[in-house]
C-alpha positions in Angstrom: 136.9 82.0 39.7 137.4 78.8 37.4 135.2 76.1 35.9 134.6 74.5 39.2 130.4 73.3 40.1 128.6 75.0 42.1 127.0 73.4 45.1 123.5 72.2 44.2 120.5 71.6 46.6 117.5 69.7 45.3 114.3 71.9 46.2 111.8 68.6 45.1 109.7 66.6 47.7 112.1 64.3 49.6 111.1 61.6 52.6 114.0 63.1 54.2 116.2 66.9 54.2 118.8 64.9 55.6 120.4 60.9 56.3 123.1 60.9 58.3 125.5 57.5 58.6 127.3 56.4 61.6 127.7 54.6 65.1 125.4 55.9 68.0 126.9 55.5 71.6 126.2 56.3 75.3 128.2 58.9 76.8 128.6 58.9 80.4 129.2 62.2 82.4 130.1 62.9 86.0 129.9 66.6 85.5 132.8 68.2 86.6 133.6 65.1 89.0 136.7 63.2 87.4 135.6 59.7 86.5 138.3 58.4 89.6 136.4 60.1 91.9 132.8 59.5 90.4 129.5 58.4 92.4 127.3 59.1 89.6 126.9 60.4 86.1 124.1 61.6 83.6 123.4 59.6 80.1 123.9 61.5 76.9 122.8 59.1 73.9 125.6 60.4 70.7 127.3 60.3 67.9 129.5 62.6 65.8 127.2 62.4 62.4 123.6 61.2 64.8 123.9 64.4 66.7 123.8 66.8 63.3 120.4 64.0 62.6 119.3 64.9 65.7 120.2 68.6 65.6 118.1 69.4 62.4 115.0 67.5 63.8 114.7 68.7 67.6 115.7 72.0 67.1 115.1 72.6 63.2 112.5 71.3 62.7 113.3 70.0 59.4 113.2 65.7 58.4 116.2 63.9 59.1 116.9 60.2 59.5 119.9 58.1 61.1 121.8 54.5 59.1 123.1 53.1 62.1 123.9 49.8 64.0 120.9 48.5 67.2 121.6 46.3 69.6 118.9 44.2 71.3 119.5 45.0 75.0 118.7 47.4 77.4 121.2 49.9 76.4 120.0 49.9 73.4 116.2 50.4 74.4 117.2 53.6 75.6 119.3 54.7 72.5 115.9 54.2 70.2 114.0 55.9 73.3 116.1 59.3 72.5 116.4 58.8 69.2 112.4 58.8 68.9 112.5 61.5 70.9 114.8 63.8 68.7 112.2 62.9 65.8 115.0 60.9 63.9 114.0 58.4 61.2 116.0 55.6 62.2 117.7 53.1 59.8 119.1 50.3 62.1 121.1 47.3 60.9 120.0 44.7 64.4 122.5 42.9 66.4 121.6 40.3 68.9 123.6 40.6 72.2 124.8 37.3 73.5 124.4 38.2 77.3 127.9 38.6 78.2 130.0 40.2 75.1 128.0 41.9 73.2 127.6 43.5 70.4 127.4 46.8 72.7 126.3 50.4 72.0 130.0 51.6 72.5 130.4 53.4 76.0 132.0 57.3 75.6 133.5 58.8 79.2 133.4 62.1 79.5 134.1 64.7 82.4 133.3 68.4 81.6 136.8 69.9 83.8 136.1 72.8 84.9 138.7 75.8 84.7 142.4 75.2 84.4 141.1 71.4 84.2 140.2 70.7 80.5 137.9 67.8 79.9 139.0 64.2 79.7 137.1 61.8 76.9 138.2 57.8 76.8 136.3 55.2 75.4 135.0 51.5 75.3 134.2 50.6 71.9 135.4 46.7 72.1 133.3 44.7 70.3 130.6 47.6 69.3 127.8 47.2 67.1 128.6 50.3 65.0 132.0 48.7 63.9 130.4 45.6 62.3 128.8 47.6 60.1 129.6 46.6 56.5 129.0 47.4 52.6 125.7 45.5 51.6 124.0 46.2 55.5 121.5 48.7 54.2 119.5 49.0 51.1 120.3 52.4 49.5 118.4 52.1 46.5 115.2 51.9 48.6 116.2 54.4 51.0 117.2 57.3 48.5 114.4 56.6 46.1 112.2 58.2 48.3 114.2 61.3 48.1 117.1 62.2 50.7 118.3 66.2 49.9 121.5 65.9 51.8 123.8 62.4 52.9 126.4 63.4 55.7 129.0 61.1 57.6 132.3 61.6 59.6 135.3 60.7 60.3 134.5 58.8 64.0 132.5 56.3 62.1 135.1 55.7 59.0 138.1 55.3 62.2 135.6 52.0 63.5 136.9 49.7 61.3 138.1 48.8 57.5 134.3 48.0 57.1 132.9 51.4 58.3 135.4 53.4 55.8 134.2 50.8 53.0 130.2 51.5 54.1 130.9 55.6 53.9 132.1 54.8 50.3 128.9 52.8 49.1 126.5 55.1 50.6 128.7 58.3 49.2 128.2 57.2 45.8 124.6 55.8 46.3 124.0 59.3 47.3 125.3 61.1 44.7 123.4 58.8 42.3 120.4 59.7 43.9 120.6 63.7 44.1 122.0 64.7 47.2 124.5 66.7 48.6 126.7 64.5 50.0 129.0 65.7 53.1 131.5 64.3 55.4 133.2 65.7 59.1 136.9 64.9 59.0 136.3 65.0 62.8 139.9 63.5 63.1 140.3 61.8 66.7 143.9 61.1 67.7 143.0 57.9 70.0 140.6 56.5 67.5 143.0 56.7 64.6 146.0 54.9 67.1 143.4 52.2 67.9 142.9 52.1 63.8 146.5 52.0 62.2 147.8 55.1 62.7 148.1 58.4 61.1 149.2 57.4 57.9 145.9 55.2 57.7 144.0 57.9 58.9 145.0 59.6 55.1 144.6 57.0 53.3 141.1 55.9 54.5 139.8 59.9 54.5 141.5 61.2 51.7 139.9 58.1 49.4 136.3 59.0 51.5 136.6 62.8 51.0 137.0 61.8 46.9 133.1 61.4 47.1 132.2 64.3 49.2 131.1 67.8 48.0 131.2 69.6 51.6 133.8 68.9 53.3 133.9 70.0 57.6 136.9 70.6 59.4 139.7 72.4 61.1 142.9 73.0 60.2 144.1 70.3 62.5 141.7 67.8 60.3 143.1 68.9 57.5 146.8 68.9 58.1 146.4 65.1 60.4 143.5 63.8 58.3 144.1 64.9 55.0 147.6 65.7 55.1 147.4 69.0 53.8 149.7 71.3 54.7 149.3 74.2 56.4 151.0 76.5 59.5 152.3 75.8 62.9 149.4 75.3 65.0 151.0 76.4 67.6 152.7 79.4 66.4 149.3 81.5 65.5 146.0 82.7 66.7 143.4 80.3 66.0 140.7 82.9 65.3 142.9 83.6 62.6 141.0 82.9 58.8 143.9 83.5 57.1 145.4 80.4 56.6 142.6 78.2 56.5 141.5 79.9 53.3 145.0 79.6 52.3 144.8 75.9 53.0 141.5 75.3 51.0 143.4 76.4 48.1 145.4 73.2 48.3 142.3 70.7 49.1 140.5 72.1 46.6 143.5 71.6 44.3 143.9 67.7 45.5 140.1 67.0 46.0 138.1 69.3 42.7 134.9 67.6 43.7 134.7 69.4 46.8 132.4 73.0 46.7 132.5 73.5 50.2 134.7 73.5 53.2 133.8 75.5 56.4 135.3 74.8 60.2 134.7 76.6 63.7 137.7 78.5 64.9 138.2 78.2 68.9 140.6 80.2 70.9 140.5 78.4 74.4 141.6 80.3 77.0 140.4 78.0 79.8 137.9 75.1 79.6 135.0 77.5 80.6 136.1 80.7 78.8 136.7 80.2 74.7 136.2 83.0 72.0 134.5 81.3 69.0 134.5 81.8 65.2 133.2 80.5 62.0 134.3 80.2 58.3 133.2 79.0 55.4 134.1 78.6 51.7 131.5 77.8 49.2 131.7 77.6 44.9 134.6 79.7 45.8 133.1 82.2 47.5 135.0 83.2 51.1 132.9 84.2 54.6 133.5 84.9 58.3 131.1 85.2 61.4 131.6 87.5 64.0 133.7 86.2 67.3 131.7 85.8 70.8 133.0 84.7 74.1 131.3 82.2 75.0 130.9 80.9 78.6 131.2 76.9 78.4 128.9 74.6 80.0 130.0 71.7 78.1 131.8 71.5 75.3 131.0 68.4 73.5 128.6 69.1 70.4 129.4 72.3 69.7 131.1 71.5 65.9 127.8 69.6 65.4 126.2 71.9 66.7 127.7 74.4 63.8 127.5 71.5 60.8 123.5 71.8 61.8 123.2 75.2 61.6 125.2 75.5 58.4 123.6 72.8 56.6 119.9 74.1 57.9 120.7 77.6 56.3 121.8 75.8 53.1 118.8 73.3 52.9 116.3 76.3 53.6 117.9 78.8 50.6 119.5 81.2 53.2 122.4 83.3 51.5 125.9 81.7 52.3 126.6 84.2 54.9 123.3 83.9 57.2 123.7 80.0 57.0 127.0 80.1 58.2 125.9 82.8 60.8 122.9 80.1 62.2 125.5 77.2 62.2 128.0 79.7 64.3 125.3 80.7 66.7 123.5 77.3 67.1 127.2 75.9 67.9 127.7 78.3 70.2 124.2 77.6 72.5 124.9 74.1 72.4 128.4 74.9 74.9 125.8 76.2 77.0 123.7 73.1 77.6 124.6 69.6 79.2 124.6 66.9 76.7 125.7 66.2 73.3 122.5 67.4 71.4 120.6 70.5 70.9 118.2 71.9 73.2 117.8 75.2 71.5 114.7 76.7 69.9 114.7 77.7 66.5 113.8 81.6 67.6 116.9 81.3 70.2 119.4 80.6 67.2 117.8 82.9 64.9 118.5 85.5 67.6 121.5 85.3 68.4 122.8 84.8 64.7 121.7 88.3 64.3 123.3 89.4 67.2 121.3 88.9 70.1 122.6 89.2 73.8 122.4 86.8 76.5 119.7 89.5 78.4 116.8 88.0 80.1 113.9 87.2 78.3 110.8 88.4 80.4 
């Protein structure tokens, strides 16, 4: 390969393995109820870059934190309640709610479907907290002095608003100042982006973002919509296929030199309960694949967090390439199985099945 820099970890005592940045929400789910025809519904406290925080902690083990907006109300009583729980390090930026309007902890609906019926998200993120959120809200100097190994944020959180995208920036190169891997989720959401200016604000915003990041996550569809990289039909192909993602990293890598990592889940959904699941991963170069399972979906939601986790643990803890890309398939993969957003997996149950482990039962 060329000149490019390898992917560096720092191995020295840090306050925290890993500080994630971005809006937490509620996510209400009726199960496989559609919301028109909903009684009642379970509360699943989220986040596209809390839930890898979270991931590392519960299920991990390892010390993680969250930079995040808090509101003073009820809703958000509970957030901090599963936040402590997880064993997150929170970083809030408070917000006094006026009653009536808000600021709110943004409201995520979510069904699971069931079969031929896929799942149906919508939001309400009018006047949210996690929006407001602005360059200057958080003291970096004080936070990364104390030693942060890896800084992660997404895509969700830069769509909130020109301030969120402008806050991802200032904490990217704080980060970097300070020693740590920094990372970013493309995690490109079509109704966000609408909401946000469009597509063609979608590249600008992320493609200026991903100029600061070293590991970059996400699928091809991120990368083509995001990014605006091009790559093949979506349609047209398998998308278990690793061909031409690899082929596609060529050209990010060639637009973006900083980055030293790219990796992405590879789903083939054949109905909303039945999917066959994949991993890949580039890294300084270097080109792996996991194994494909069928996996038997319980709910859906997670599951690429579910995989940044795994990956990142197996990176942070000096596992070879291959093995951490292996944990951050198989950790994905259980989190299908559970209700909820976040992990509820063991650290045995992942190590398990990463090394090919079946779904016999444990007596």
């Amino acid at each position: 390969m060329s000149q490019m820099s390898k992917l560096t970890i720092r191995n020295d005592p840090c306050a925290l393995d890993l500080l994630s940045l971005g809006a937490l929400v509620h996510r209400l789910d009726p199960g496989a109820v559609p919301f028109r025809k909903a009684r009642s519904f379970d509360v699943h406290v989220s986040g596209g870059e809390y839930n890898v925080a979270a991931n590392l902690a519960d299920c991990f083990g390892l010390k993680s934190g969250i930079a995040t907006a808090m509101v003073n109300y009820g809703i958000g009583e509970l957030v901090q309640n599963r936040v402590r729980e997880a064993g997150v390090t929170p970083f809030y930026k408070w917000f006094q709610h006026d009653g009536v309007r808000g600021p709110n902890i943004a409201t995520v609906y979510s069904d699971l479907g069931f079969g031929v019926r896929p799942p149906v998200v919508f939001y309400n993120r009018a006047n949210e907290a996690g929006a407001l959120l602005k360059p200057g809200d958080f003291d970096w100097p004080a936070i990364f002095d104390s030693g942060v190994r890896w800084f992660h944020s997404g895509g969700i959180f830069a769509a909130l608003s020109e301030t969120t995208s402008e806050l991802i920036v200032e904490a990217m190169q704080a980060a970097k100042s300070a020693g740590a891997v920094t990372s970013f989720d493309l995690n490109y959401r079509p109704k966000l982006w609408a909401a946000a200016g469009g597509p063609g604000r979608a590249k600008e915003v992320l493609s200026r973002i991903v100029n600061h990041v070293e590991a970059l996550i996400g699928n091809e569809e991120d990368l083509q919509k995001g990014l605006g990289i091009a790559g093949p039909d979506l349609a047209a192909r398998s998308n278990l296929d690793p061909d031409t993602f690899f082929l596609m990293i060529d050209r990010v890598s060639e637009q973006h030199p900083n980055i030293k990592l790219v990796a992405t889940t590879l789903r083939e959904v054949h109905s909303t309960n039945r999917h066959e699941w994949a991993a890949v991963l580039w890294v300084d170069g270097m080109r792996f694949v996991s194994p494909t399972c069928h996996l038997d979906v319980f709910d859906r939601i997670g599951g690429g967090d579910g995989f940044s986790a795994g990956l990142i643990y197996g990176l942070l803890t000096g596992r070879p390439p291959e093995e951490a890309l292996r944990l951050g398939w198989a950790h994905g993969a259980l989190i299908t199985t559970y209700p909820g957003d976040v992990s509820m997996a063991r650290l045995e149950e992942v190590e398990a099945f990463a090394k090919g482990g079946s779904a016999r039962v444990l007596r």
